[in-house]
matplotlib code that plots the C-alpha trace (Angstrom):
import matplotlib.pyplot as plt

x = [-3.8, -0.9, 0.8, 4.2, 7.2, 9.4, 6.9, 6.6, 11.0, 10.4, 8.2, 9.8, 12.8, 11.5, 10.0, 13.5, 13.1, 11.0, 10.3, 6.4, 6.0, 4.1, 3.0, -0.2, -1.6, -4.9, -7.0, -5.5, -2.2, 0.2, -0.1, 2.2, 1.2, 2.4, 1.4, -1.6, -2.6, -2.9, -0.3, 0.3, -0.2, 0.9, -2.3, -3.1, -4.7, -1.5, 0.3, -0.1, -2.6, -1.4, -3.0, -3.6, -5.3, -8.6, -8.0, -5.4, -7.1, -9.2, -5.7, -3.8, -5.8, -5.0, -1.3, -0.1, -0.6, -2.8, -6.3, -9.3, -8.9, -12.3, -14.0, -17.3, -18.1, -17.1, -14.2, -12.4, -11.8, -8.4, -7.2, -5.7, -4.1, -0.6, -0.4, 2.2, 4.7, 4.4, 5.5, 8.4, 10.9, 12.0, 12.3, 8.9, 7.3, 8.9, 7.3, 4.1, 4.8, 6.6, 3.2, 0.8, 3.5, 4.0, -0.1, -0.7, 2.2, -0.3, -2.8, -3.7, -2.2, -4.2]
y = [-15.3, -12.9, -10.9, -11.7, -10.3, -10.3, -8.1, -6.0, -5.6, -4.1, -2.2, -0.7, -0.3, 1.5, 4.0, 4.6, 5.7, 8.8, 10.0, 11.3, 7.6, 5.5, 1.3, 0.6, -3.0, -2.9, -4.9, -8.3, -6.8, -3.9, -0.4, 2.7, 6.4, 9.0, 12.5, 10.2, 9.1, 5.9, 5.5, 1.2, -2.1, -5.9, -7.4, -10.0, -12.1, -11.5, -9.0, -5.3, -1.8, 1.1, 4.3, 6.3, 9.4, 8.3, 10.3, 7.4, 4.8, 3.4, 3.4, 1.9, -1.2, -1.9, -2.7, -6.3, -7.6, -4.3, -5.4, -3.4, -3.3, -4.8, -4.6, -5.8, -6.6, -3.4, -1.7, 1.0, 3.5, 5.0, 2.0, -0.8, -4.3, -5.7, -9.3, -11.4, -11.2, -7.2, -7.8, -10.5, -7.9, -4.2, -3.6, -4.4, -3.4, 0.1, 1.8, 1.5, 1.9, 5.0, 6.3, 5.3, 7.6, 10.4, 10.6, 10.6, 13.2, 15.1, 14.9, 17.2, 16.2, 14.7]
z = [7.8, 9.2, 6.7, 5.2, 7.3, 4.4, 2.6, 5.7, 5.6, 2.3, 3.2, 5.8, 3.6, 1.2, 3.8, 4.8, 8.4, 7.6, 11.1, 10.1, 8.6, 11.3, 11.5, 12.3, 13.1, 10.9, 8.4, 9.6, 8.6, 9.0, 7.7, 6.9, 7.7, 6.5, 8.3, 10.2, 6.1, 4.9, 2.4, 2.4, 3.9, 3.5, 3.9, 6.1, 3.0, 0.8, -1.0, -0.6, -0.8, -1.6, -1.6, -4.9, -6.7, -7.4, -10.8, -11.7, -10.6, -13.7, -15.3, -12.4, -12.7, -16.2, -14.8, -14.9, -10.6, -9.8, -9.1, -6.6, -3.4, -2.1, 1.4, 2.3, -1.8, -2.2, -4.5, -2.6, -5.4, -4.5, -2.8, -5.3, -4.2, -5.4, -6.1, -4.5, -7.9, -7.4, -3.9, -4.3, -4.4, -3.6, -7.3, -8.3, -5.2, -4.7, -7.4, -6.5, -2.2, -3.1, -5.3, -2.4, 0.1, -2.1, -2.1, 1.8, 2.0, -0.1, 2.0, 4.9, 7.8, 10.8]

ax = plt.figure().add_subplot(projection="3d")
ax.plot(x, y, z, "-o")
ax.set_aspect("equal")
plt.show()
């Protein structure tokens, strides 16, 4: 399934043209990264990932719409998915796009 262009628009949106903020065509979807760091991604499946501190993460997923982000049968600690309500508008979604950015700026750059 290809991921939701609307969902990619905000997105985009909310990255607000930062020139070190790069899309990538991955995971049956598209990704944004910031500095060469995975920061987000509309999912080809539905609704989003966003990146996050693996020290708020056990805490992140008692949110309402913020599930695991699972590969293989594996959780990705540090990597949580957004339902489709989370992801129905810029209000809801920016929140948590804007977390998953302002972590990958934290990284090291690559």
């Amino acid at each position: 399934m290809a991921y939701d262009e609307a969902l990619a628009d905000r997105v985009r949106e909310i990255m607000d043209n930062r020139p070190y903020v790069t899309e990538m065509r991955m995971f049956g979807g598209l990704g944004w990264l910031a500095h060469g760091n995975m920061a987000a991604a509309a999912l080809g499946g539905g609704g989003a990932m966003v990146r996050v501190d693996k020290d708020e993460y056990d805490d992140l997923l008692q949110e309402p719409g913020v599930e695991a982000m699972v590969m293989k049968d594996r959780p990705m600690r540090g990597w949580i998915r957004l339902d489709a309500d989370l992801c129905a508008s810029a209000d809801s979604l920016r929140p948590w796009v804007e977390r998953g950015l302002a972590y990958a700026e934290s990284l090291p750059r690559k």
